[in-house]
Backbone as CSV, one residue per row, in Angstrom:
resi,resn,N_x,N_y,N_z,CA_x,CA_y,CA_z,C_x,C_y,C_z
1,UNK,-1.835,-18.375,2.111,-2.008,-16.942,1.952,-2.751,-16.692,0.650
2,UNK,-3.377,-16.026,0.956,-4.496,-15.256,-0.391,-4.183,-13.790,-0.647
3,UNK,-4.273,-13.233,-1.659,-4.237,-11.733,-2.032,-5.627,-12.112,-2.652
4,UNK,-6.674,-10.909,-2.817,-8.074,-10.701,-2.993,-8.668,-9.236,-3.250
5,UNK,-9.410,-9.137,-3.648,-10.058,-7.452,-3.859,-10.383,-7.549,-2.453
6,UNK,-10.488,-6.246,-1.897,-10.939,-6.487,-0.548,-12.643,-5.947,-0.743
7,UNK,-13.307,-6.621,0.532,-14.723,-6.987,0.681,-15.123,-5.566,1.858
8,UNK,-16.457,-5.718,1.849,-16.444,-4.658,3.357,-16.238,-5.265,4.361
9,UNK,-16.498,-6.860,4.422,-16.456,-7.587,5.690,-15.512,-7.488,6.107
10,UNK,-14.200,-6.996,5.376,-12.901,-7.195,5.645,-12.487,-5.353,6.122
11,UNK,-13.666,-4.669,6.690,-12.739,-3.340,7.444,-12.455,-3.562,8.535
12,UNK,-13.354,-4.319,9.259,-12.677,-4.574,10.671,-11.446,-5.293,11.400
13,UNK,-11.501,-6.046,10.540,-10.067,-6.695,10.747,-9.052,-5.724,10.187
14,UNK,-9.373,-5.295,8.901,-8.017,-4.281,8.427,-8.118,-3.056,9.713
15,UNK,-8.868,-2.579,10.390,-9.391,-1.666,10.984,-7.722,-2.341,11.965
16,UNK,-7.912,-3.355,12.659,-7.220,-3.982,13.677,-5.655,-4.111,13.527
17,UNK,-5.406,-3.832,11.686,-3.943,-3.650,11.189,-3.670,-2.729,11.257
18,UNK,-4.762,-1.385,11.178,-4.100,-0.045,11.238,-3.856,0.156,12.672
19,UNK,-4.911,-0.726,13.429,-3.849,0.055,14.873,-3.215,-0.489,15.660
20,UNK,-2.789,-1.938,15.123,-1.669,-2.457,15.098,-0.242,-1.428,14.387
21,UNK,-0.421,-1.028,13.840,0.751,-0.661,12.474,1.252,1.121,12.824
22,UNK,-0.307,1.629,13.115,-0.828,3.102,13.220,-0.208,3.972,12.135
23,UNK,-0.608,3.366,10.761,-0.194,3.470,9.701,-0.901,5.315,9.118
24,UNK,-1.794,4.918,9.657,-3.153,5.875,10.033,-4.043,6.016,11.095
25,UNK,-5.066,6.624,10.840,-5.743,6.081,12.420,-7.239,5.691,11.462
26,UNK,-7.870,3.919,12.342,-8.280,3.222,11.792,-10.188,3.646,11.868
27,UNK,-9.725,4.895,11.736,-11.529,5.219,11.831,-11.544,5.979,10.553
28,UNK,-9.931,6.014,9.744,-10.261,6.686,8.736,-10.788,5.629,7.444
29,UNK,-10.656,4.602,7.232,-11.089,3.283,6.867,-11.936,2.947,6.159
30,UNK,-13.336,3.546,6.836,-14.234,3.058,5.953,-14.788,4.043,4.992
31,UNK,-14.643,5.481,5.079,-14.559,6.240,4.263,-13.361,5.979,2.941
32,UNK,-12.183,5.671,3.437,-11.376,5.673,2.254,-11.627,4.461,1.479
33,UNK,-12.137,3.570,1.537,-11.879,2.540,0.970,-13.791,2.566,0.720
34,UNK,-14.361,3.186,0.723,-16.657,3.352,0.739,-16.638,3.336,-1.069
35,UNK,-15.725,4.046,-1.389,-15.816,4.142,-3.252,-15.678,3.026,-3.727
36,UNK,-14.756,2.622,-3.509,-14.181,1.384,-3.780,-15.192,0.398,-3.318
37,UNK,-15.749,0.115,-2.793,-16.669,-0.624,-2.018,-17.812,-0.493,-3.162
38,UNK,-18.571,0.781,-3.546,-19.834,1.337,-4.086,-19.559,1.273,-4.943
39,UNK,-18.583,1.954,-5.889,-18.573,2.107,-7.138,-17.977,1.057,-8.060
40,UNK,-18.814,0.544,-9.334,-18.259,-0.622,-9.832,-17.197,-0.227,-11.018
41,UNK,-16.909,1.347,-10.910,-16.067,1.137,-12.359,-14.740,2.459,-11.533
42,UNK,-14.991,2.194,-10.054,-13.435,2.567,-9.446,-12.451,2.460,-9.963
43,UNK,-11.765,3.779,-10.445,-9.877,2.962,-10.521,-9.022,2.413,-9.662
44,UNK,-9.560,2.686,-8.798,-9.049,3.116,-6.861,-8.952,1.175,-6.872
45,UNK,-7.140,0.815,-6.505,-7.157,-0.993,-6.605,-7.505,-1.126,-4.864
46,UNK,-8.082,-1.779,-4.157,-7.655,-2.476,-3.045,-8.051,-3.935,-2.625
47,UNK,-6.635,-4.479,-2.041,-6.230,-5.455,-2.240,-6.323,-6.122,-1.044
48,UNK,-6.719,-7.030,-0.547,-6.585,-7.905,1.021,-5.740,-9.038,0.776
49,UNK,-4.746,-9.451,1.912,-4.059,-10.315,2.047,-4.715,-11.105,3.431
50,UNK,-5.048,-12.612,3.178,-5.730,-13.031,3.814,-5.183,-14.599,4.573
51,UNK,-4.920,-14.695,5.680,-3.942,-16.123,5.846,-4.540,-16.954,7.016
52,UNK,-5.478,-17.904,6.991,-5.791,-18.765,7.912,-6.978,-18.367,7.945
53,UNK,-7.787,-17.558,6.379,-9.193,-17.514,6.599,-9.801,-15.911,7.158
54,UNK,-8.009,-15.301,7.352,-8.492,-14.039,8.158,-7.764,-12.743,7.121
55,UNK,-8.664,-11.748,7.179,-7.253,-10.348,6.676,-6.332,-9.996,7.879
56,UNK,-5.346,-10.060,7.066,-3.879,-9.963,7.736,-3.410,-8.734,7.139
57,UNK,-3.569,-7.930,6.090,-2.730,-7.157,5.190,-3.840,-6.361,4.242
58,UNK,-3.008,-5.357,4.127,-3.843,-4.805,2.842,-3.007,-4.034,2.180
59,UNK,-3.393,-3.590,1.121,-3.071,-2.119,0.050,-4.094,-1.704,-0.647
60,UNK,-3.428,-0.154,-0.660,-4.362,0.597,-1.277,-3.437,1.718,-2.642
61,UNK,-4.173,1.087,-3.828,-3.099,2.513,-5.078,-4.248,3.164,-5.808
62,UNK,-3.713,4.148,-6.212,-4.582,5.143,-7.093,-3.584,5.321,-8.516
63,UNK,-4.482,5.998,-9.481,-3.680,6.039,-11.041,-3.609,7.437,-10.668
64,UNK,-2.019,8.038,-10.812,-1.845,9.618,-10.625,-2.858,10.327,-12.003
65,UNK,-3.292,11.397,-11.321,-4.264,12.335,-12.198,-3.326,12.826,-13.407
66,UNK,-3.631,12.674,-14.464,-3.042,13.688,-15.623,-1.579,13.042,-15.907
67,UNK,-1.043,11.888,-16.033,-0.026,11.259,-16.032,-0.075,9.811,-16.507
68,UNK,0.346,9.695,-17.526,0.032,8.527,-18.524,0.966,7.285,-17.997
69,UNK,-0.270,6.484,-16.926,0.258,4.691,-16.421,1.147,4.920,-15.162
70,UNK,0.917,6.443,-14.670,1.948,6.743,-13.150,1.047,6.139,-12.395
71,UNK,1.013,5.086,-11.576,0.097,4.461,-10.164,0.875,4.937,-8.995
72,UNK,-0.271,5.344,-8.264,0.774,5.278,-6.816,0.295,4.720,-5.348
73,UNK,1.558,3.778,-4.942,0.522,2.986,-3.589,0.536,3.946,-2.260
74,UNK,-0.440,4.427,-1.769,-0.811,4.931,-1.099,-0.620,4.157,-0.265
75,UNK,-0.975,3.097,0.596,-0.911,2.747,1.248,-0.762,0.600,1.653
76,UNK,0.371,0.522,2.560,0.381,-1.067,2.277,1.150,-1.020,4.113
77,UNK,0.189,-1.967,4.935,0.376,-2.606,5.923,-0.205,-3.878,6.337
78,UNK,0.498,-4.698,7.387,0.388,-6.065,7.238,-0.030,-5.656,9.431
79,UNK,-0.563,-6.926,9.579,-0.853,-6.820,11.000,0.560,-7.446,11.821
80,UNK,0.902,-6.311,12.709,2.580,-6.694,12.961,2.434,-8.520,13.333
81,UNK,1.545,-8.962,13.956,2.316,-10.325,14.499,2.030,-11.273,12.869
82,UNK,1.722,-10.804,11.961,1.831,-11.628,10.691,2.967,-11.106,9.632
83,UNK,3.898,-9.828,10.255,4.877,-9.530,9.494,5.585,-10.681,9.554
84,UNK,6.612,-10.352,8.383,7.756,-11.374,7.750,7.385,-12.858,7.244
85,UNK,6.302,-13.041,7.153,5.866,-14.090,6.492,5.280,-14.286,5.227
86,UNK,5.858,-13.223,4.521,5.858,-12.797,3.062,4.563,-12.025,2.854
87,UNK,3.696,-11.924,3.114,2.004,-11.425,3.137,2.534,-10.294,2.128
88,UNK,3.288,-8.899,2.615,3.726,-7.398,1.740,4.240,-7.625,0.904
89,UNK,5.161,-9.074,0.597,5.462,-9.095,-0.646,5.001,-10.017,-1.767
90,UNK,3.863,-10.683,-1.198,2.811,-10.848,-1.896,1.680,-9.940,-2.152
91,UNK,1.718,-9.248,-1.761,0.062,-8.248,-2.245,0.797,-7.341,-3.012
92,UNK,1.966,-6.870,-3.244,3.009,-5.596,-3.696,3.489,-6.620,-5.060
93,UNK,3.494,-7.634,-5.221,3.428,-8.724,-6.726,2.160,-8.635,-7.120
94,UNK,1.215,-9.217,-6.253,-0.259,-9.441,-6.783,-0.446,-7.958,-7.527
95,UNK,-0.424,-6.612,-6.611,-0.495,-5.417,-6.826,0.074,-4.629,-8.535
96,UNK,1.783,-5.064,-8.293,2.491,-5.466,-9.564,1.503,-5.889,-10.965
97,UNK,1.584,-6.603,-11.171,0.659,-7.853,-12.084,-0.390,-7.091,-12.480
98,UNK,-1.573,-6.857,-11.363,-2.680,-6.328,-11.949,-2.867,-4.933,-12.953
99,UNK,-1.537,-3.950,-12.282,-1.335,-2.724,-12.577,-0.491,-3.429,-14.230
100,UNK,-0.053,-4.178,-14.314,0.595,-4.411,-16.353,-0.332,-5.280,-16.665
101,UNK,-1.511,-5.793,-15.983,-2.532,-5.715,-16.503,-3.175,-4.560,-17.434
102,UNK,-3.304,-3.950,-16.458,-4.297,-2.847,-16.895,-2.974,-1.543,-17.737
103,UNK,-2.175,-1.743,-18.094,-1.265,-1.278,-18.850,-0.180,-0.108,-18.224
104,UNK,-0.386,-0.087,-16.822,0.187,0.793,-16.243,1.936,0.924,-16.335
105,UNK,2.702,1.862,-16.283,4.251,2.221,-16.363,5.377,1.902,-14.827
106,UNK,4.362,2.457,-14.555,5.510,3.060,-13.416,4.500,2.966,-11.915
107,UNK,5.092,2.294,-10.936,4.812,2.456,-9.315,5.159,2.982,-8.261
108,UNK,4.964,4.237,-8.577,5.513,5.124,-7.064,4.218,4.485,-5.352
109,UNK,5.196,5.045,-3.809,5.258,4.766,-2.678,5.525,5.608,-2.415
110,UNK,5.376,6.559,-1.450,6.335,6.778,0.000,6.191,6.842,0.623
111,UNK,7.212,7.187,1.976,7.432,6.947,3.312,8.191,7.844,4.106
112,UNK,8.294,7.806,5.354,8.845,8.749,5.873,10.080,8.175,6.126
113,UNK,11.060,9.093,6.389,12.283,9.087,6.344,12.794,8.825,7.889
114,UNK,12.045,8.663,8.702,12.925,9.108,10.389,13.032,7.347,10.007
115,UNK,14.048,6.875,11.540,14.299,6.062,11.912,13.467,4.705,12.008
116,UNK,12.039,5.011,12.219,10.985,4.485,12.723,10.534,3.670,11.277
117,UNK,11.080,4.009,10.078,10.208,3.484,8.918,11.602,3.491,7.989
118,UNK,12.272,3.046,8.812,13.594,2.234,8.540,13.617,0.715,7.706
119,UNK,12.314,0.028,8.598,11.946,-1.064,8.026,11.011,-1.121,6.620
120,UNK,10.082,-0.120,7.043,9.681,0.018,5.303,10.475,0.375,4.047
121,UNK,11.611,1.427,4.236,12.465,1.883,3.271,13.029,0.513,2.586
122,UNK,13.513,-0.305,3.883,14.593,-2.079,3.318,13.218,-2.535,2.585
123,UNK,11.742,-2.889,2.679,10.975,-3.194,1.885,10.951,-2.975,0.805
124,UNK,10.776,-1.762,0.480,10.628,-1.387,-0.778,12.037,-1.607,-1.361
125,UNK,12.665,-1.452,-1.288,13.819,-1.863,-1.649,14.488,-3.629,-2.411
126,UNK,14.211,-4.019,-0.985,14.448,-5.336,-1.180,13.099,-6.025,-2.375
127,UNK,12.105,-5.317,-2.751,10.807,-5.174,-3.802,11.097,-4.400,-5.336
128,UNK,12.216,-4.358,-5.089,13.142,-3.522,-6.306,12.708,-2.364,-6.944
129,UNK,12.250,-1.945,-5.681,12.175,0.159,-5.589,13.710,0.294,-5.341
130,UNK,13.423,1.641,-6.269,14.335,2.654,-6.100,13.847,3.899,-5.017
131,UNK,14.705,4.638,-4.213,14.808,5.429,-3.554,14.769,6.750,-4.590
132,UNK,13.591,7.694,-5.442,13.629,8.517,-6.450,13.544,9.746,-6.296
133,UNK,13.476,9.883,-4.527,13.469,11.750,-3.854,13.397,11.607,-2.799
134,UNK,13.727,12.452,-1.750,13.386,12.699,-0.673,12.935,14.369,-0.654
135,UNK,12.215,14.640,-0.119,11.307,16.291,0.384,11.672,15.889,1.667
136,UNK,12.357,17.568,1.696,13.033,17.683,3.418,11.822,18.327,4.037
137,UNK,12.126,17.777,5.523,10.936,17.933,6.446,9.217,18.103,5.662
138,UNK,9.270,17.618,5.045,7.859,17.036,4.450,6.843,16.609,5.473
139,UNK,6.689,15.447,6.183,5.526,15.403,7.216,5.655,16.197,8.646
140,UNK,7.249,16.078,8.833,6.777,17.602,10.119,8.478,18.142,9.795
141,UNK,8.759,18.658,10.824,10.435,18.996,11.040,11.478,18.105,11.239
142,UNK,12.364,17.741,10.323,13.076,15.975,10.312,12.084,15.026,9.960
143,UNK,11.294,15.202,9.038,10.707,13.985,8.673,10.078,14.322,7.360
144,UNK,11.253,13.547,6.884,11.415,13.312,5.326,9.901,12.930,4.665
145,UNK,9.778,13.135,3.394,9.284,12.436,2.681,10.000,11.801,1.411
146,UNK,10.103,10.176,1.778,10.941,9.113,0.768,9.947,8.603,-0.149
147,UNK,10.116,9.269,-1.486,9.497,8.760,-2.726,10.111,7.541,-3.032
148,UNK,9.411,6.391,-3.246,10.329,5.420,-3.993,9.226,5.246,-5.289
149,UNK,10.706,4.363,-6.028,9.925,4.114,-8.044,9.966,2.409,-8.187
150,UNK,9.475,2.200,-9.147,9.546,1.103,-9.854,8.651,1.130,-11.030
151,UNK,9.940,0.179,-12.000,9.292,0.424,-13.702,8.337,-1.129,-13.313
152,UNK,7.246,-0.959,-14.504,6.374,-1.943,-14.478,6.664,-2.419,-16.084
153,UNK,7.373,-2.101,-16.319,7.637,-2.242,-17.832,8.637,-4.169,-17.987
């Protein structure tokens, strides 16, 4: 397994995790990640997790606006038939690391709260997030929005 800056060669395959995952929908992709791609002095981190030569995984964090070393990961999915083979909790270390590199505090996430992202909540968790809010009915009606934290300190 590799963690890596991610490349452009690598949207299509990530393209194939989002709709594996349907984390998003995977046509939003190459726009979000085009800066990052173009621009050489991006803050914007993204990260590929790569295993047998292929992307399997990715993340994506931004540095919160107006908030001294707050990062927040926007986004982290793995292609389901390569879950549990550590890939998320290697790119979410690699991820870690680079961010007290670059002198950052603190790593906010979140997630939704229904049943369905049950398994992400034990992630972050078992990644030694804290659970730091929930916003009721946040993405629709019963569906939470779960802030989680972690010090980088």
């Amino acid at each position: 397994m590799k963690i890596r800056s991610t490349k452009h060669d690598d949207i299509a395959a990530l393209q194939e995790v989002l709709d594996g995952t349907a984390l998003f929908p995977s046509e939003m992709l190459p726009d979000m990640v085009g800066g990052f791609l173009s621009e050489n002095d991006s803050a914007d981190i993204w990260l590929t997790c790569e295993a047998d030569g292929k992307p399997v995984g990715f993340c994506y964090a931004v540095p919160e606006e107006l908030a001294d070393g707050a990062w927040n990961m926007l986004a982290i999915a793995v292609l389901p038939s390569a879950q549990g083979n550590g890939c998320g909790c290697a790119i979410t270390a690699h991820l870690e690391t680079e961010l007290r590199e670059r002198g950052a505090r603190i790593l906010i996430a979140d997630t939704s709260g229904t049943d369905e992202f049950a398994q992400t909540r034990a992630f972050y968790q078992k990644n030694g997030y804290s659970e730091e809010a929930r916003i009721r009915d946040f993405w629709a009606p019963g569906d939470d929005k779960v802030v989680f934290w972690k010090s980088l300190a």
